[in-house]
Each structure stands twice: as C-alpha cells, then as structure tokens.
N, C-alpha and C positions, 0 to 999 in steps of 0.2 A: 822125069826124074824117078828115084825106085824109091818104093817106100821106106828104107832105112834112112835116105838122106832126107825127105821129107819130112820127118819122124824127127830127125833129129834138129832141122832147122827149123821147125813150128814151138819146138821145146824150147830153143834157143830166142826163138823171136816172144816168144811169153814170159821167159824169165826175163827179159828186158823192159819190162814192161812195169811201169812206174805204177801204183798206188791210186795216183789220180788217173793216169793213162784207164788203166784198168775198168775202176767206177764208172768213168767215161764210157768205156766200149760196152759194158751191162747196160750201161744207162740206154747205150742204141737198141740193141739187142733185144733189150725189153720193149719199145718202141716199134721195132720190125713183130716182132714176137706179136704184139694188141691188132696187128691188121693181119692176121689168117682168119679165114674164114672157120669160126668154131660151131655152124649149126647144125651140122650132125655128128657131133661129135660126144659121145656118152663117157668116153674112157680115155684117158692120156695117158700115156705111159711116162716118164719121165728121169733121165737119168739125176743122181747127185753130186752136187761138185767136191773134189778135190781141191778147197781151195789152196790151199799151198801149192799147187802147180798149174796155180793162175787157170784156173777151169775157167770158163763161161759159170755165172752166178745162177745154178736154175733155180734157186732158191725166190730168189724175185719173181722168175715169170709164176713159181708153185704162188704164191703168196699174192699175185695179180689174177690168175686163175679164182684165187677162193672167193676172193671178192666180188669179181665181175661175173664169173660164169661156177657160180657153188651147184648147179647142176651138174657137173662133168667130176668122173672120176679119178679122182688123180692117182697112180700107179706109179710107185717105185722099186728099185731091184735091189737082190741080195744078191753079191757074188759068190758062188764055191769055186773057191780056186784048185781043188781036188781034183772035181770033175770038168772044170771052165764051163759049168752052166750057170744060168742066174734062174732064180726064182723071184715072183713077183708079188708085192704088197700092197693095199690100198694105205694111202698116207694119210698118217693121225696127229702128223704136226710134230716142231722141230724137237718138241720134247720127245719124241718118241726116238728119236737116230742118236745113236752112238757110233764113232768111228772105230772103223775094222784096223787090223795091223799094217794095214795101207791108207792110211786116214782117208779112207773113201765112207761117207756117213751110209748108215743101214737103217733098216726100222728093227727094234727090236719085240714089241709084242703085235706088231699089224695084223692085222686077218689077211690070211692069202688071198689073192686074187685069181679067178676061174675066172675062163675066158679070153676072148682078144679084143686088144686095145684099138680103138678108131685111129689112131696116131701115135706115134712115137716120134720123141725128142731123142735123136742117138747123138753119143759124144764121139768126138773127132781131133785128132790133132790138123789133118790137113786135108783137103779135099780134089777134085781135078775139076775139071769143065763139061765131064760128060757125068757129073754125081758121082763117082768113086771116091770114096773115104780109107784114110788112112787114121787108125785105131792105133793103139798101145800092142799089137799086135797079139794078144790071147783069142782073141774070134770068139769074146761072148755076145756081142754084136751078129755078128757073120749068120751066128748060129740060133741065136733067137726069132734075127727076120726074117733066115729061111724061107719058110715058108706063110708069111704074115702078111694079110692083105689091106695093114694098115697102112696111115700116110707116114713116110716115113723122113724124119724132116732134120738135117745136122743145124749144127750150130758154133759159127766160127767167129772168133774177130778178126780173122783175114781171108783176103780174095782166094780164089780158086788158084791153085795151079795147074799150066797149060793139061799135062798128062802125067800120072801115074802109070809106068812102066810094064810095071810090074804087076799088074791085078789075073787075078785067078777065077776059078769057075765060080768058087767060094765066096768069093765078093758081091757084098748087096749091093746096090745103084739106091742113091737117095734120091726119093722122088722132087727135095727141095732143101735148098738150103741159106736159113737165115743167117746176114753176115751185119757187122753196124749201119753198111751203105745203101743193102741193097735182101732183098730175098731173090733166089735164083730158083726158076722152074726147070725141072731137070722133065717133065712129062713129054712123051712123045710130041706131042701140039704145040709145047714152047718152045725146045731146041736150046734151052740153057738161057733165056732173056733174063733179064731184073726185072723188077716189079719193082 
C-alpha cells in the first residue's frame, strides 16, 4: 500500500476507537513498553501525544519511567513548523507543556537538551514488516534520525502492514516496534520476529 492510503486508514482505524478501547490498548502498550531492556540506556528521547487524535498515551510510559528508572533522561521535542525541525528538552513534568496551535503539548521553560539520545520513542500512524513508518508526512521524524545511532523504537496499536510502497532514500527503518500484542525486532538478527 502507499502511504497516502496507509495514512488515511490508520486515522480512520483510531478515530474508531472507543474510550475504553483506547485505555485498553495504553494499558498493553505500557506493558510491552516495562520489558525493553533499559540498562544502558541514560537518555530517552520521547515523543508527546496528540490526544485528540487518539495518539498512543506517552505520557504513561513518561510517568512509568520516572518512577522505575529516575536515572534515565527523559527528552522531549519542540516542533518548528517553519523550518520542519524539532528541538529537544529535558522534561520537567506535565506542568511544564502547553499545547501548540496543533494541540501537540511542548515544554515551555525546559533546559535544552545537548547531545544524543540512547533511544527514541518515534510516533507513527502505520508501519510495514521490514520497520518503515509512515508519519503525518512533514519528516521531522526522517530528519532528526538521520543520522542518530540511537534505538530507534515506533509505537502502534496496530499490526504491521505487509509493504509500504512507497518509501524513499529519506526514510528511517525502526529498529523495533512496540504494538499491544507483541514488540517486533526489525535488527538484522531477528528478521521482523515478536518478542
């Protein structure tokens, strides 16, 4: 499939998605999320939800992080949609986000973040079986993990799809992707298995 239609029926399959449904699928998510391996891991990068368009809740796993593992940095982004870059913040708690004119929540007084993250949480509408992601289509994504030798790890409430069509030079391959049923190894060793 191409990523327009991808794009559009991942939308469609979240806006259908009940209240309780939803809760439910965090609730796994957060559960796949507590068995990665976090011991070398000093800095997490991590996207904020959109909830009104039924995002994945990162706000749980942020808030299961602080508690289990308050050695690790937690790290979230600012978008500029001027330049479609993001810059990045160490997070100082839910007081500190205000939502942008995209109700996407931001940090507003964070200390910048220097340096690279051990891992990133990146957002996804839909995914394929060899790690390709399909995004909201701006490539602040694309363009952050460039060249970034962190783990790079999506997070869905639905299976893979067989093939995205349409993927370009530009496109990052997720090294893993955590789903309600299953996390899927995309590393050359594993071949796309479940965990």
């Amino acid at each position: 499939m191409r990523k327009a239609d991808l794009r559009k029926q991942a939308l469609l399959q979240r806006k259908s998605l009940s209240e309780q449904e939803l809760a439910k699928l965090n609730e796994k998510l957060l559960e796949r999320f507590k068995t990665l391996d976090f011991s070398n891991i000093q800095s997490l990068h991590i996207f904020l939800p959109i909830l009104r368009h039924k995002e994945p809740n990162t706000l749980l796993l942020i808030d299961w992080l602080l508690q289990n593992h308050p050695e690790i940095k937690i790290i979230v982004p600012k978008a500029d949609f001027e330049s479609n870059l993001m810059s990045h913040f160490h997070y100082r708690g839910q007081s500190d986000l205000a939502l942008n004119q995209f109700d996407i929540p931001e940090p507003q007084n964070a200390e910048a973040f220097e340096g690279t993250p051990d891992m990133v949480l990146v957002p996804l509408l839909a995914f394929d079986e060899r790690g390709y992601r399909v995004g909201y289509g701006k490539g602040f994504y694309d363009r952050f993990l460039e060249n970034l030798a962190a783990q790079k790890i999506g997070l869905s409430f639905f299976d893979a799809a067989a093939q995205i069509n349409d993927v370009h030079l530009n496109d990052i391959r997720l090294d893993k992707c955590i789903t309600p049923e299953r996390i899927i190894d995309f590393t050359p060793n594993h071949h796309g298995q479940g965990l």
